[in-house]
C-alpha positions in Angstrom: 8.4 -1.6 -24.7 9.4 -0.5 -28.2 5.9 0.3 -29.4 4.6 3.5 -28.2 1.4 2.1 -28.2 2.0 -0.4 -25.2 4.3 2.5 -23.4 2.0 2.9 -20.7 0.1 0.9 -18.2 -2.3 -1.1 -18.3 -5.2 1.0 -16.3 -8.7 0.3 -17.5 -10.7 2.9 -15.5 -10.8 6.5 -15.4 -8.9 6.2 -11.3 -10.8 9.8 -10.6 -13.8 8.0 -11.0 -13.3 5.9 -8.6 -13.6 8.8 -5.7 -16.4 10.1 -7.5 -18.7 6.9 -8.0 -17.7 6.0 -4.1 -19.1 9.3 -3.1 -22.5 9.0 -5.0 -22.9 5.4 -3.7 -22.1 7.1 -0.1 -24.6 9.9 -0.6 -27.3 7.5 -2.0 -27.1 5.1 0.5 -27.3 8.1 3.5 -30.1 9.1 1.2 -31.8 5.6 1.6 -30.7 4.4 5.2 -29.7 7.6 6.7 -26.1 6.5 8.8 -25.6 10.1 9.9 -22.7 10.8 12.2 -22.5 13.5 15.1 -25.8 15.3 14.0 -25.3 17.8 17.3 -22.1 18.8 15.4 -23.4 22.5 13.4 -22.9 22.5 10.2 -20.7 25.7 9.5 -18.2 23.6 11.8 -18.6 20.0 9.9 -18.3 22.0 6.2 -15.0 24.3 7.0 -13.6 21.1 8.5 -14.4 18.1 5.8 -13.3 21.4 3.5 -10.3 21.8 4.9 -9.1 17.9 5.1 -10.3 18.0 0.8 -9.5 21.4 -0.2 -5.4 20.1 1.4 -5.4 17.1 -0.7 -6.3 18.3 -3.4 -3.6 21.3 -3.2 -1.1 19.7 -1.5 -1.1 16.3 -3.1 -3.2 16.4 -6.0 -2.3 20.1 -7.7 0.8 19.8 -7.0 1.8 16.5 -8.3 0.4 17.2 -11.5 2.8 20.6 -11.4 5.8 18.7 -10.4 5.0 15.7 -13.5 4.2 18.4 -16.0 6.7 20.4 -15.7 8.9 17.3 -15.5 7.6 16.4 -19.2 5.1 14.2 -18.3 1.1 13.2 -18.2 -0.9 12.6 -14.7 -2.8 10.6 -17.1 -1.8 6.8 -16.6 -2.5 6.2 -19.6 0.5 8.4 -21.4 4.5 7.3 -21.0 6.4 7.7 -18.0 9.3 8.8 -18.8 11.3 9.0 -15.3 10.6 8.5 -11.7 9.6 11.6 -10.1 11.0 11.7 -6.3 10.5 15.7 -5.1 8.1 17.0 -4.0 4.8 14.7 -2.8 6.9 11.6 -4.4 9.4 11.9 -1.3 6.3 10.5 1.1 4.0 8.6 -1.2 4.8 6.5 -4.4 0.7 7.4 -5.3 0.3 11.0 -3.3 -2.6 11.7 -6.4 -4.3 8.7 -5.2 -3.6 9.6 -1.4 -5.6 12.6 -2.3 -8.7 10.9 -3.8 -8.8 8.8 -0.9 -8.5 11.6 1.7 -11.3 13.6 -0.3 -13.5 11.0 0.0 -12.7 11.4 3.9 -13.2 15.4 4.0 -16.7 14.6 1.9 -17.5 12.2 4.4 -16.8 14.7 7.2 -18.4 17.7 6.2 -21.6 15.6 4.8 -21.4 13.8 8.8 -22.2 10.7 6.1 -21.4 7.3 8.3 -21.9 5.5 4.4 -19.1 7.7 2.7 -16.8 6.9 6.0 -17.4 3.3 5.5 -16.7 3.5 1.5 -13.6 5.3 2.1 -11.7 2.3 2.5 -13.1 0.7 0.1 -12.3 3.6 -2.7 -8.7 3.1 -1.3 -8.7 -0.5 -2.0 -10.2 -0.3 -5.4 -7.5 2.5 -6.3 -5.0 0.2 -5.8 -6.8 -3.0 -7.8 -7.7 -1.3 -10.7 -5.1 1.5 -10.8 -1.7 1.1 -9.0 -1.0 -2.2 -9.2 -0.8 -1.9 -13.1 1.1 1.1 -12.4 3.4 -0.4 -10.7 4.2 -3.5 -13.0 4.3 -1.0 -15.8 6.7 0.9 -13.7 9.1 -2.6 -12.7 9.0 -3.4 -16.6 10.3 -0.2 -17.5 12.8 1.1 -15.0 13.9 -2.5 -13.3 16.1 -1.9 -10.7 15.8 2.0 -10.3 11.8 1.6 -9.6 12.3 -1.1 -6.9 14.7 1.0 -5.5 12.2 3.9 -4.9 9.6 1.0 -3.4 11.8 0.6 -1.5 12.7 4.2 0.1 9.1 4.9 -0.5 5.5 4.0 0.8 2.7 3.1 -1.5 0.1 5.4 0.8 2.2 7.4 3.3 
């Protein structure tokens, strides 16, 4: 991993994308073949609570993980360096608590939309997080830091 160029991993698609393109096929498909959950449920309640499940993630695991990595010295972006595991802060619970977060949006847009598609998806955004994101991440990471990185698999969950 002498060549700056290759000190990253190998991550081919934008992972925030991935939340995003699950929650457009969720809202087209309710669009289509409405799969509408609890519809007696009124909506100031459903919005304030799908709100409040992805407003949290995206404070509590997604803001601040990118604080704690950039004011570590490094990029959220996985395609920059790493240049050191991180183990404060959301890294104590969750080896991927940015990715946690997209996945738990996806949950909070499901609930305050009542959308039985984007509940069903949500899984599936999960899944394709890890394919296409952290399991490159986590060569990238075994290559790099050997011994110190399996060690903090193993004190560490992937999710939670």
């Amino acid at each position: 991993m002498n060549d700056p160029q290759k000190d990253a991993a190998n991550v081919r698609f934008f992972p925030p994308g991935i939340p995003v393109l699950i929650i457009a096929v969720g809202i087209a498909l309710d669009h289509s073949w409405p799969f509408n959950l609890a519809t007696e449920v009124p909506d100031v309640v459903r919005y304030i609570l799908g709100g409040t499940i992805a407003g949290s993630a995206l404070l509590i695991l997604g803001a601040w993980s990118v604080i704690i990595m950039r004011r570590s010295g490094q990029s959220e972006n996985p395609w920059k360096p790493t240049n050191r595991i991180i183990e404060r802060g959301p890294f104590r619970i969750s080896r991927n608590p940015m990715y946690l977060q997209m996945v738990i949006v996806c949950f909070g847009v499901a609930v305050g939309l009542m959308n039985g598609w984007l509940l069903v998806l949500t899984p599936f955004c999960g899944w394709l997080l890890y394919r296409l994101a952290i399991i490159p991440e986590e060569r990238y990471l075994e290559l790099k830091f050997g011994d110190s990185y399996l060690a903090y698999k193993k004190r560490v969950p992937r999710w939670i």
